[in-house]
ZAFIDO-903664 format. One record per residue (C-alpha): y negated, x negated, z negated. Coordinates in steps of 0.02 Angstrom, whole numbers, plus 50000, padded with zeros to 5 digits. Layout:
N
<py: Y px: X pz: Z>
...
end
This chain:
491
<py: 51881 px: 49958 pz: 47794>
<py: 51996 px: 50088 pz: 47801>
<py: 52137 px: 50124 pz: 47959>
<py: 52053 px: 50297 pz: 47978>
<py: 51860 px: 50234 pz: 48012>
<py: 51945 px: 50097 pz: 48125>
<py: 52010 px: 50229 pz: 48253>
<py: 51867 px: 50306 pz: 48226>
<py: 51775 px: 50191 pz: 48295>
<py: 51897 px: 50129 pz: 48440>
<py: 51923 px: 50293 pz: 48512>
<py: 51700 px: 50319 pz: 48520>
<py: 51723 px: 50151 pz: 48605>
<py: 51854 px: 50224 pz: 48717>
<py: 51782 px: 50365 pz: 48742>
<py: 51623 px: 50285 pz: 48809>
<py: 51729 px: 50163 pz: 48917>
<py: 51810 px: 50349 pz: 49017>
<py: 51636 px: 50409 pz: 49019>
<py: 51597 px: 50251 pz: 49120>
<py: 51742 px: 50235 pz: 49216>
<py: 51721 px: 50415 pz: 49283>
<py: 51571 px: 50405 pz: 49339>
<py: 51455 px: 50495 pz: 49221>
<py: 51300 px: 50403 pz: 49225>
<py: 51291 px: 50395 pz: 49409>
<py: 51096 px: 50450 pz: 49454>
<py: 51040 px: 50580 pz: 49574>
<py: 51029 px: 50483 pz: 49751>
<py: 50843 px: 50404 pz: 49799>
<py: 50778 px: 50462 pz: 49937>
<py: 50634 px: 50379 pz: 50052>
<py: 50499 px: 50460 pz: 50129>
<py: 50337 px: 50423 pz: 50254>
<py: 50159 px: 50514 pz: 50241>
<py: 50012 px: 50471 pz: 50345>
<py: 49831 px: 50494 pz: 50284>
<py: 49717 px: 50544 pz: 50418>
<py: 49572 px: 50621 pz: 50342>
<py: 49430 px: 50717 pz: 50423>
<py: 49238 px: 50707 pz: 50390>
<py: 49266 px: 50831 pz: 50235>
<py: 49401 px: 50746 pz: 50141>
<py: 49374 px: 50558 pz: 50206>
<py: 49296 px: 50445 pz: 50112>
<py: 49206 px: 50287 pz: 50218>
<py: 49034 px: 50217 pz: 50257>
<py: 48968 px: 50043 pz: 50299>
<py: 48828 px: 49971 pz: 50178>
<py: 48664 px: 49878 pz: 50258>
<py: 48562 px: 49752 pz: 50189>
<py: 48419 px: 49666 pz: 50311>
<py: 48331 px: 49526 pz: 50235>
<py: 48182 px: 49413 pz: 50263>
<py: 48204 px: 49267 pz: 50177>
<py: 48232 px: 49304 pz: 50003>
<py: 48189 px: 49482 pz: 50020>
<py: 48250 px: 49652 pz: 50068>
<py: 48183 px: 49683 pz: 50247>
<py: 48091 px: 49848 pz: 50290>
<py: 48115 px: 49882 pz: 50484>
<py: 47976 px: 49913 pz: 50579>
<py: 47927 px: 50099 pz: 50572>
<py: 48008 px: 50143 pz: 50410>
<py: 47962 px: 50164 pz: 50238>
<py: 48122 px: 50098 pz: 50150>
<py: 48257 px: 49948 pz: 50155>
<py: 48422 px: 49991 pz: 50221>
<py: 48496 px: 49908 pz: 50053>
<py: 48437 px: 50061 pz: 49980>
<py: 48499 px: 50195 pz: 50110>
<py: 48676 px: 50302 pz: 50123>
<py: 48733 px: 50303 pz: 50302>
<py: 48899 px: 50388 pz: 50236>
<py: 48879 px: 50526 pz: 50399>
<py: 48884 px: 50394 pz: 50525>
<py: 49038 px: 50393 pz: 50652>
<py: 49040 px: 50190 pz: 50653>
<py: 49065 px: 50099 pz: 50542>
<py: 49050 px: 49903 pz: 50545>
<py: 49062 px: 49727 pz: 50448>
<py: 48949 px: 49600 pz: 50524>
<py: 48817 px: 49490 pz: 50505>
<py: 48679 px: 49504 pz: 50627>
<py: 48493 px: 49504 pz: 50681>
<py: 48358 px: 49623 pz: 50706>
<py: 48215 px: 49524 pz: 50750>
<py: 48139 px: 49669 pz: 50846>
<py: 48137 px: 49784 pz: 50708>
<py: 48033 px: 49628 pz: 50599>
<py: 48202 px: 49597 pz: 50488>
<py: 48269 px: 49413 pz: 50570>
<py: 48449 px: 49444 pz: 50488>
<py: 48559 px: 49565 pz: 50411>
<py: 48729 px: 49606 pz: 50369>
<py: 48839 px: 49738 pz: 50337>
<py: 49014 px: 49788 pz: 50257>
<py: 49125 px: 49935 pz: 50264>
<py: 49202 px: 50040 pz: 50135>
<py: 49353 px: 50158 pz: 50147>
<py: 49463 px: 50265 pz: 50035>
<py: 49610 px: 50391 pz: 50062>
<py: 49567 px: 50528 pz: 49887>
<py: 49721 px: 50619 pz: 49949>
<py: 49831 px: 50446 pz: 49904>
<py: 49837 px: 50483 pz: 49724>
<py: 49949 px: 50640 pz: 49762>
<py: 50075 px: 50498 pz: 49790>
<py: 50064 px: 50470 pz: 49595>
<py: 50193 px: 50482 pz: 49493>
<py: 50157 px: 50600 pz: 49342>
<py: 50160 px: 50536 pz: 49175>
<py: 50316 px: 50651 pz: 49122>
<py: 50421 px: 50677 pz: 49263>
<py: 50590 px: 50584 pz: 49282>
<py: 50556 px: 50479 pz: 49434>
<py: 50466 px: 50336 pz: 49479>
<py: 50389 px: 50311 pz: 49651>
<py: 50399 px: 50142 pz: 49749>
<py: 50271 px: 50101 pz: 49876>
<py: 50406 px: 50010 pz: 50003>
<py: 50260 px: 50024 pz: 50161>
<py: 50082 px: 50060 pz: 50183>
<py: 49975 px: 50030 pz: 50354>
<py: 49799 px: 50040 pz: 50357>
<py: 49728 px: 50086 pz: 50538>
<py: 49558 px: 50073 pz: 50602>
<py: 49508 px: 50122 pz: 50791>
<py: 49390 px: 50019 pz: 50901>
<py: 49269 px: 50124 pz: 50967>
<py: 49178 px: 50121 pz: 51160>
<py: 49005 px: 50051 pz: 51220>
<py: 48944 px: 50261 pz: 51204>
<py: 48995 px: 50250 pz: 51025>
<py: 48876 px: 50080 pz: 50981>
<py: 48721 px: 50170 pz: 51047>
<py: 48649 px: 49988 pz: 51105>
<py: 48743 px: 49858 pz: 50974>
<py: 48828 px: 49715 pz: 51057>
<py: 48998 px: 49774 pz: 51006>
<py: 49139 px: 49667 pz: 50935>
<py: 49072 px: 49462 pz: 50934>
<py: 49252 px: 49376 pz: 50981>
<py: 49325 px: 49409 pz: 51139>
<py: 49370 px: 49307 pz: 51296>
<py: 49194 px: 49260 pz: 51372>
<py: 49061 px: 49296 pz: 51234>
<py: 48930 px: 49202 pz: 51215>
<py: 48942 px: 49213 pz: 51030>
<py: 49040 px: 49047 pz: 50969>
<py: 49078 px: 49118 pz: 50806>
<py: 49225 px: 49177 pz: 50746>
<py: 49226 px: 49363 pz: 50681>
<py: 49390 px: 49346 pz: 50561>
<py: 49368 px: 49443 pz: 50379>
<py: 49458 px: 49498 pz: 50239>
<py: 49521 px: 49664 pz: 50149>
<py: 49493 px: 49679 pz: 49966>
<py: 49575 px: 49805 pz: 49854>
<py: 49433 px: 49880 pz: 49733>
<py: 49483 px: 49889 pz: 49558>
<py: 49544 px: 50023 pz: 49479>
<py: 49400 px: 50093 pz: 49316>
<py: 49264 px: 50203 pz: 49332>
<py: 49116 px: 50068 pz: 49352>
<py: 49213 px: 50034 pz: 49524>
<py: 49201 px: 50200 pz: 49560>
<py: 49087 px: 50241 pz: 49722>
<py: 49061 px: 50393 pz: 49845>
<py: 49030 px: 50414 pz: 50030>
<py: 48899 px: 50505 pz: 50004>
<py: 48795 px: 50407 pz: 49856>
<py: 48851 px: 50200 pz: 49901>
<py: 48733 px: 50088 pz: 49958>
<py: 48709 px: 49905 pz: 50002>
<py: 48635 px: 49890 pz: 49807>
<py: 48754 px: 49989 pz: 49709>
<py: 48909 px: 49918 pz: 49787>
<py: 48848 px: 49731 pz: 49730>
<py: 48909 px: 49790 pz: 49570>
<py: 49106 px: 49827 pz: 49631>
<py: 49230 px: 49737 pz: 49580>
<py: 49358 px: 49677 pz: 49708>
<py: 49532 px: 49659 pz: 49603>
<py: 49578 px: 49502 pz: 49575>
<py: 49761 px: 49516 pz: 49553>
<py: 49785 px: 49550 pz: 49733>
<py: 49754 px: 49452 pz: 49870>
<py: 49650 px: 49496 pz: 49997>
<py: 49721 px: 49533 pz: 50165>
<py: 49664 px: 49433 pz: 50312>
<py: 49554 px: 49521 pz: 50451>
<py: 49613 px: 49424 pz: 50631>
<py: 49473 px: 49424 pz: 50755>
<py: 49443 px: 49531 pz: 50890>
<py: 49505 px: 49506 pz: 51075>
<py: 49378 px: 49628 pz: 51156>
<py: 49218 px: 49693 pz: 51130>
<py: 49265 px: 49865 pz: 51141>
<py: 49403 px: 49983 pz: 51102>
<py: 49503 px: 49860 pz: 50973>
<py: 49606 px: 49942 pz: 50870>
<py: 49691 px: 49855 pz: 50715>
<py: 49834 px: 49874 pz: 50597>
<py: 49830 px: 49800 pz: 50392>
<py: 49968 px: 49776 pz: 50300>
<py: 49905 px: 49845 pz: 50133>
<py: 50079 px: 49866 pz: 50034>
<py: 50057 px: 49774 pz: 49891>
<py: 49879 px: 49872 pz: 49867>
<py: 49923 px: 50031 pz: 49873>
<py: 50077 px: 49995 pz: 49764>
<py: 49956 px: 49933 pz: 49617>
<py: 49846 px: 50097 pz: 49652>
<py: 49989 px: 50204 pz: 49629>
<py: 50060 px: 50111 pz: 49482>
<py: 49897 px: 50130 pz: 49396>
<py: 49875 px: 50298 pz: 49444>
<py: 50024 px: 50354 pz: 49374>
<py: 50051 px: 50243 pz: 49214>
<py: 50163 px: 50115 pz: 49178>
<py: 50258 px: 50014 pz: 49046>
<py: 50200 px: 49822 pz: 49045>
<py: 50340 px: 49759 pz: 48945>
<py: 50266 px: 49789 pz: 48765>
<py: 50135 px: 49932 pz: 48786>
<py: 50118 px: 50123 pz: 48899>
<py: 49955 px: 50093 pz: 49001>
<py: 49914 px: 50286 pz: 49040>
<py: 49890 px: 50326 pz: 49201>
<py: 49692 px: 50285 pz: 49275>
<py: 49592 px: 50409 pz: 49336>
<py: 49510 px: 50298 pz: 49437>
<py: 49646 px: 50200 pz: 49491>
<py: 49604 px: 50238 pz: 49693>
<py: 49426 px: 50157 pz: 49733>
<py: 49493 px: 50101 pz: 49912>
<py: 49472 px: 49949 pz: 50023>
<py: 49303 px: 49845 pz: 50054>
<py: 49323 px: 49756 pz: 50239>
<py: 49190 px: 49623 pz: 50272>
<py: 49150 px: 49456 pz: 50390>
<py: 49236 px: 49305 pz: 50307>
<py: 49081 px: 49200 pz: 50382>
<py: 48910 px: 49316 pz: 50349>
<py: 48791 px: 49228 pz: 50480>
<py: 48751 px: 49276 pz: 50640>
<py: 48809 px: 49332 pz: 50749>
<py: 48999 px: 49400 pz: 50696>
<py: 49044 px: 49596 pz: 50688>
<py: 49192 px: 49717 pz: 50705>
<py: 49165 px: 49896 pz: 50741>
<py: 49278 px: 50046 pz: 50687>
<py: 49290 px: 50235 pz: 50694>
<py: 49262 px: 50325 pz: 50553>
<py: 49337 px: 50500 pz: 50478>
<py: 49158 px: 50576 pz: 50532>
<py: 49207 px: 50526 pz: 50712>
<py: 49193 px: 50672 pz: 50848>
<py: 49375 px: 50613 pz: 50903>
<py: 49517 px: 50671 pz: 50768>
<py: 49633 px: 50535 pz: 50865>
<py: 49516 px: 50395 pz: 50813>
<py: 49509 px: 50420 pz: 50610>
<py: 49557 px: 50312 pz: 50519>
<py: 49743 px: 50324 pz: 50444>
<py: 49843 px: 50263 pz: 50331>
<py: 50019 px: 50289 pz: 50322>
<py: 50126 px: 50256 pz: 50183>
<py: 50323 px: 50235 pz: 50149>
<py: 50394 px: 50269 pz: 49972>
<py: 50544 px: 50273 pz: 49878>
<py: 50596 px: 50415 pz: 49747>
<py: 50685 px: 50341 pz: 49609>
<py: 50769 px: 50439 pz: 49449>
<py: 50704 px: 50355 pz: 49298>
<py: 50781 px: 50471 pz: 49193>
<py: 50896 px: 50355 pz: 49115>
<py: 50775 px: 50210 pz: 49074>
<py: 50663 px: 50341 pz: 49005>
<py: 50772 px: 50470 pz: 48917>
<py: 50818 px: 50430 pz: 48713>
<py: 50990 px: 50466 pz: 48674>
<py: 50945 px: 50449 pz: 48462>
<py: 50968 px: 50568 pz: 48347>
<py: 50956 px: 50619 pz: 48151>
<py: 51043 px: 50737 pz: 48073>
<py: 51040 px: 50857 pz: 47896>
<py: 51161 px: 50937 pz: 47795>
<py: 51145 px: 51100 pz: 47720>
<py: 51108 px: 51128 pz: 47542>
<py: 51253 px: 51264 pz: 47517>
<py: 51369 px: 51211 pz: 47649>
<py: 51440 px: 51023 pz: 47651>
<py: 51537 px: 51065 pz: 47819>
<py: 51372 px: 51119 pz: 47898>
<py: 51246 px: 51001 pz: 48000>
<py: 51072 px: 51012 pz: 48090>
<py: 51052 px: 50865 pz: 48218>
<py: 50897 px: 50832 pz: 48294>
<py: 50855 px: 50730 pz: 48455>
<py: 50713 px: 50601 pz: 48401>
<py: 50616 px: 50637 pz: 48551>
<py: 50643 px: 50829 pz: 48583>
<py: 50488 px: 50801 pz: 48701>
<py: 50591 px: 50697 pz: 48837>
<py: 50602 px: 50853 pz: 48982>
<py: 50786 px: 50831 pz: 48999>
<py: 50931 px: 50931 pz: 48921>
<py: 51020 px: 50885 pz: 48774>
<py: 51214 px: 50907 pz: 48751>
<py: 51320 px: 50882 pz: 48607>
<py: 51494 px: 50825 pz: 48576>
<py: 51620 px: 50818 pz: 48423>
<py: 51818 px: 50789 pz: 48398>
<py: 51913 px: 50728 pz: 48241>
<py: 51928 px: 50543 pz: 48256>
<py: 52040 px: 50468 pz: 48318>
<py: 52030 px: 50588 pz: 48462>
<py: 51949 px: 50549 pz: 48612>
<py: 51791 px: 50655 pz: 48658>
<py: 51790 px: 50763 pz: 48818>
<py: 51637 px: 50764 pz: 48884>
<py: 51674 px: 50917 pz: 48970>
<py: 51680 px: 51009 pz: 48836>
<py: 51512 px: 51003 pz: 48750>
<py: 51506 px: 51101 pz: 48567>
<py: 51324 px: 51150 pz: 48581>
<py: 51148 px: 51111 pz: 48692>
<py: 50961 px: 51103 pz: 48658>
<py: 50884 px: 51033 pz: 48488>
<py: 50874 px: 51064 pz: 48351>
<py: 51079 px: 51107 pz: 48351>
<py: 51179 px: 51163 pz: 48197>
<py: 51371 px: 51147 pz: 48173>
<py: 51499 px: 51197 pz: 48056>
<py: 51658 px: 51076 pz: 48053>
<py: 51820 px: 51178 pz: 48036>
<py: 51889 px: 51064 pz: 47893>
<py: 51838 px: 50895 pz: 47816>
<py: 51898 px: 50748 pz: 47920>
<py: 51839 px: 50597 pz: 48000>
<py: 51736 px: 50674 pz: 48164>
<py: 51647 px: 50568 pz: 48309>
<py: 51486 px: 50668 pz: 48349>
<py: 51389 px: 50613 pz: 48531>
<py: 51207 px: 50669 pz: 48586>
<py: 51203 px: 50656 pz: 48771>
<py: 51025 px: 50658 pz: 48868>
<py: 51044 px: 50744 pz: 49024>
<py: 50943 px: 50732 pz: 49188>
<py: 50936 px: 50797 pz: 49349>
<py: 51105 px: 50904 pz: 49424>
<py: 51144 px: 50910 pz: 49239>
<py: 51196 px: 50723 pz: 49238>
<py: 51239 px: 50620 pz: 49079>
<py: 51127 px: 50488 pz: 49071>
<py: 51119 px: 50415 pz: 48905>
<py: 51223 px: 50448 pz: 48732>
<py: 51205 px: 50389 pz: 48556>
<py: 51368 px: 50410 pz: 48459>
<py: 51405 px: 50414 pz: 48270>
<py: 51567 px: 50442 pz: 48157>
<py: 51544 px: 50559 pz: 47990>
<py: 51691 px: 50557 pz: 47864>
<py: 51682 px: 50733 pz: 47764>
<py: 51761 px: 50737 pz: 47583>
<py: 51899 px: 50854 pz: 47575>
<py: 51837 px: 50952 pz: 47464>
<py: 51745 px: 51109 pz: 47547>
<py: 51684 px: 51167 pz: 47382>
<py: 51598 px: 51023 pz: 47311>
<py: 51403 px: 51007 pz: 47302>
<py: 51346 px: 50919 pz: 47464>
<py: 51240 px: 50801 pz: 47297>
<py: 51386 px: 50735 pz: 47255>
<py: 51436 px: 50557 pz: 47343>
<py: 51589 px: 50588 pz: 47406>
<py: 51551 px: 50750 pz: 47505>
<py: 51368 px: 50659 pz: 47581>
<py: 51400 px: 50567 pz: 47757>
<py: 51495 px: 50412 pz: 47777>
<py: 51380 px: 50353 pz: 47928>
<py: 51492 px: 50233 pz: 48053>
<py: 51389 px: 50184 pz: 48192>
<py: 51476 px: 50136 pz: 48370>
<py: 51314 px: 50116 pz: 48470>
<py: 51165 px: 50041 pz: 48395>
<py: 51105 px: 50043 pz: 48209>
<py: 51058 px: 50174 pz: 48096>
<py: 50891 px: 50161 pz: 47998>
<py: 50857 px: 50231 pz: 47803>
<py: 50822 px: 50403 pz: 47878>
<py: 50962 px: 50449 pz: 47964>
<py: 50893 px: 50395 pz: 48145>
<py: 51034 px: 50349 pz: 48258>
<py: 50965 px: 50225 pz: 48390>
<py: 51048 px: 50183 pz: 48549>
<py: 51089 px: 49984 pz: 48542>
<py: 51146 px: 49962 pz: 48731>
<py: 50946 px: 49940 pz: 48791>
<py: 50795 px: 49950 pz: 48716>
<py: 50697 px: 50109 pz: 48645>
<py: 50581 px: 50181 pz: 48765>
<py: 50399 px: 50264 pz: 48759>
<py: 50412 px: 50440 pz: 48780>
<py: 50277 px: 50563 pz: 48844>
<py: 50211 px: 50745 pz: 48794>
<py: 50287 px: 50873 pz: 48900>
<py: 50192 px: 50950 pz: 49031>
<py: 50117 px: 51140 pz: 49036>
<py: 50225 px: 51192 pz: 49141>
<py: 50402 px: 51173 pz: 49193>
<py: 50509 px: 51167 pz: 49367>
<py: 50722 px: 51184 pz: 49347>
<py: 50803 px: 51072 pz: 49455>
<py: 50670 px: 50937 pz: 49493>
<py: 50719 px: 50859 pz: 49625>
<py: 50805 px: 50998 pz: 49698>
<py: 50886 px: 51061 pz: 49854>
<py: 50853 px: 51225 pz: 49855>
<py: 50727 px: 51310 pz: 49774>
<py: 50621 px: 51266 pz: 49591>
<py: 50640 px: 51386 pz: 49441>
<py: 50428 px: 51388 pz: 49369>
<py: 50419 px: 51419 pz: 49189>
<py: 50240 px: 51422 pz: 49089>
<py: 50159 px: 51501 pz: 48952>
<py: 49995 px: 51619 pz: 48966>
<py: 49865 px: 51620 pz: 48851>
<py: 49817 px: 51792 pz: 48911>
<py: 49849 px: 51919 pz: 49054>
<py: 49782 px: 51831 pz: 49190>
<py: 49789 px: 51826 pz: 49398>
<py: 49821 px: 51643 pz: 49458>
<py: 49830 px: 51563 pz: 49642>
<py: 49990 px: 51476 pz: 49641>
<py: 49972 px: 51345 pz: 49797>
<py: 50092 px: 51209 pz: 49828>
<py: 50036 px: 51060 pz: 49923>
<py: 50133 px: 50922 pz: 50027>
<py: 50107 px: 50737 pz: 49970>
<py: 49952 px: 50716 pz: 50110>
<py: 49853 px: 50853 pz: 50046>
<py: 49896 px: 51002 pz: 50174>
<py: 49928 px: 51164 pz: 50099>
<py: 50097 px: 51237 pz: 50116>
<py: 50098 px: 51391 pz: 50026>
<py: 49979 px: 51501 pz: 49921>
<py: 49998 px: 51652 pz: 49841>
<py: 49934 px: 51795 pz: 49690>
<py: 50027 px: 51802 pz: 49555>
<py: 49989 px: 51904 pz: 49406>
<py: 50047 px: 51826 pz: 49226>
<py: 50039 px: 51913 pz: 49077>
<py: 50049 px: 51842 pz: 48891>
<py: 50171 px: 51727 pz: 48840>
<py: 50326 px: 51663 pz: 48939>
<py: 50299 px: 51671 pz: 49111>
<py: 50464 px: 51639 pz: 49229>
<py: 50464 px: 51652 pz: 49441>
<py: 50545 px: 51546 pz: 49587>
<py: 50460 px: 51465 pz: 49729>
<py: 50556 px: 51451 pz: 49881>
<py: 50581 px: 51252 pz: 49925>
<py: 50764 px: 51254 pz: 50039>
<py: 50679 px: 51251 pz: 50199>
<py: 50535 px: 51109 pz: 50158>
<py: 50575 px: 50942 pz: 50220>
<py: 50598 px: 50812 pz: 50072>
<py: 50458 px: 50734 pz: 49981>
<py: 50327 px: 50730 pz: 49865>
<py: 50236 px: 50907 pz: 49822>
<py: 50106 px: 50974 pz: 49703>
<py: 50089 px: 51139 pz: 49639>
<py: 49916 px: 51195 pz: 49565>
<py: 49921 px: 51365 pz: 49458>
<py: 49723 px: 51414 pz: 49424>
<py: 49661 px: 51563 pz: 49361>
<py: 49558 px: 51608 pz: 49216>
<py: 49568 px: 51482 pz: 49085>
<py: 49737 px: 51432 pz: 49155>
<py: 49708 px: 51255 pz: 49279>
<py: 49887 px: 51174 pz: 49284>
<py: 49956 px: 51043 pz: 49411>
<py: 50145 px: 50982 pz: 49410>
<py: 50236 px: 50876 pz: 49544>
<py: 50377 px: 50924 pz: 49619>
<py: 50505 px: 50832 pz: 49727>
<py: 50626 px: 50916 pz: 49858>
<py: 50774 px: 50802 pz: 49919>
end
């Protein structure tokens, strides 16, 4: 090995020790953030299913043509889990359970392509006792000081798994169809205390650990050897029910089709904003020489799809690089070396506030003569790697952690994101077309909505962010056959 590749190599090694030492591959600070849920009768999602029994059978009430196993009661403003009777209606026992979803949750996720991951740190589920006006006749809540029911009304909270069969509705589940949910089993249930009174007993669930797994589903993940794309059914909410179903045990509960806004139920839910970028973001790179120019290069980044930026860096070896000082940006990049040498060449990936994140570095020795055919041996690449190990096809992988799985891009495109200010929107039309451009917060409201006429091709405008509070957004551009979505985060 020769004294000049040596150097070479020392001072790429050197080089990447200043970048550390000065700081370079610090991330964009986390922030942390709290939403609560509180949905109303048109965006809620809740309903209690019946089934009434008489021995082995479904129990028709007296009066009434059909079984409540078969009925929808998704309108009504109470909901319950309990196991009762209604031996004056001809049915001697029954129970019921209660279902409840937040659809507005899944704005929480994290999309498949952005550079941040989100981290469910809090979530509180809420439910409101209701009064004796609200039960219409029914006993109430069975465990209190002084009932005469000796049974104890305790339950549990399932998680429903994520996948379409678990899928249900308000408007469509019954007592029949939801036999066929499954609860998921790799979380455990969260206990249900009893009740203390009969009426007006409100009660607080810590569901964390559920709503973490509905918003890592939701938005993808990587389970140590495979992507799992994001579900589109990953949020098919909470089932609540009596741990004991015999008589006589029940809870009662508000519901979002209650005539009181205060008593919905609500879920609030704290998260943490974390920049992936630099677990995500591939730093490899190949490169090509020119047929009529040995001094002149292509390099590529392997995964051009990554949405970062890409700077590069050369100086003759043994020469320190300044990272400062980048010779070129974007990919593919082409450079012309002022004289054959010994050169260290760097690909950084860049993220957020135009932050180095991760770098791939290589050293090329160039023959000395300018003239010869870039055939011949002496005037193709001597290939020196510093980080990692080259393949047969010029790939130039990162050997400091492992590759990672990179994503498509998405339609459209906001400059900084995070930022502090205000986000740069970038998309291609299809067509002259006039679009509603509405940006939402992270529980649904609507913040800001507006007409915006695009005509073919590159489309560029700015939409003013400095005086929202930070968080999680979503901005929806729809108009024609244009229907885009792309989250945004403000710090």
């Amino acid at each position: 090995m020769n004294t000049t590749s040596t150097l070479a190599r020392c001072s790429a090694i050197a080089a990447l020790l200043a970048l550390g030492s000065a700081g370079a591959y610090a991330q964009p600070a986390n922030f942390t953030n709290t939403v609560t849920y509180k949905h109303n009768r048109y965006i809620g999602q809740d309903a209690s299913v019946w089934e009434l029994h008489n021995g082995p059978n479904y129990c028709i009430p007296t009066g009434q043509t059909v079984s409540p196993a078969y009925q929808n009661f998704g309108n009504d403003k109470v909901g319950s889990f309990m196991a009762w009777t209604w031996a004056a209606a001809g049915c001697p026992t029954g129970t019921t359970r209660f279902f409840i979803r937040f659809p507005q949750l899944s704005l929480l996720a994290a999309h498949p392509v952005t550079t941040h991951s989100i981290t469910i740190t809090s979530a509180i589920l809420k439910l409101h006792g209701v009064n004796a006006a609200d039960l219409m006749g029914s006993f109430g809540n069975s465990t209190y000081p002084g009932s005469p029911y000796p049974g104890d009304n305790r339950g549990k909270l399932y998680k429903v798994a994520a996948g379409s069969a678990n899928a249900w509705r308000e408007d469509n589940i019954t007592w029949v169809n939801s036999l066929g949910l499954v609860m998921d089993p790799n979380i455990a249930a969260v206990p249900i205390p009893p009740t203390t009174s009969r009426y007006n007993f409100t009660q607080s669930f810590n569901v964390t650990a559920m709503v973490g797994r509905i918003i890592r589903d939701a938005s993808g993940y990587f389970n140590g050897t495979t992507w799992v794309p994001p579900s589109t059914y990953a949020n098919n909410g909470f089932m609540l029910l009596i741990d004991d179903e015999t008589a006589y045990r029940s809870q009662f509960y508000a519901t979002s089709d209650h005539n009181n806004p205060a008593m919905w139920p609500e879920l609030s839910v704290t998260y943490s904003v974390e920049s992936r970028c630099k677990t995500l973001s591939d730093p490899s790179f190949n490169y090509t020489t020119s047929n009529t120019d040995p001094l002149t290069f292509t390099f590529n980044a392997n995964s051009p799809t990554f949405p970062t930026g890409y700077k590069w860096y050369a100086v003759p070896a043994p020469g320190l690089i300044d990272f400062s000082m980048p010779i070129g940006t974007g990919t593919p990049f082409t450079y012309t070396f002022p004289a054959p040498g010994v050169y260290n060449i760097a690909m950084g990936t860049m993220c957020e506030d135009d932050q180095l994140a991760n770098m791939a570095t290589v050293t090329i020795s160039l023959a000395n003569g300018v003239t010869q055919s870039p055939q011949n041996a002496a005037a193709i690449p001597d290939r020196t790697m510093q980080i990692g190990t080259p393949d047969n096809d010029n790939r130039i992988l990162p050997g400091d952690e492992p590759a990672s799985l990179l994503l498509n891009g998405p339609s459209v495109t906001a400059t900084p994101n995070p930022t502090d200010d205000n986000w740069a929107i970038s998309l291609d039309a299809p067509a002259a077309v006039s679009t509603q451009v509405t940006l939402y917060n992270a529980s649904g409201k609507k913040i800001s909505e507006t007409t915006r006429q695009l005509h073919t091709g590159r489309n560029r405008f700015e939409l003013a962010a400095k005086a929202l509070p930070p968080g999680l957004y979503l901005l929806t551009i729809r108009g024609g056959s244009l229907n885009l979505q792309h989250k945004l985060i403000k710090r």
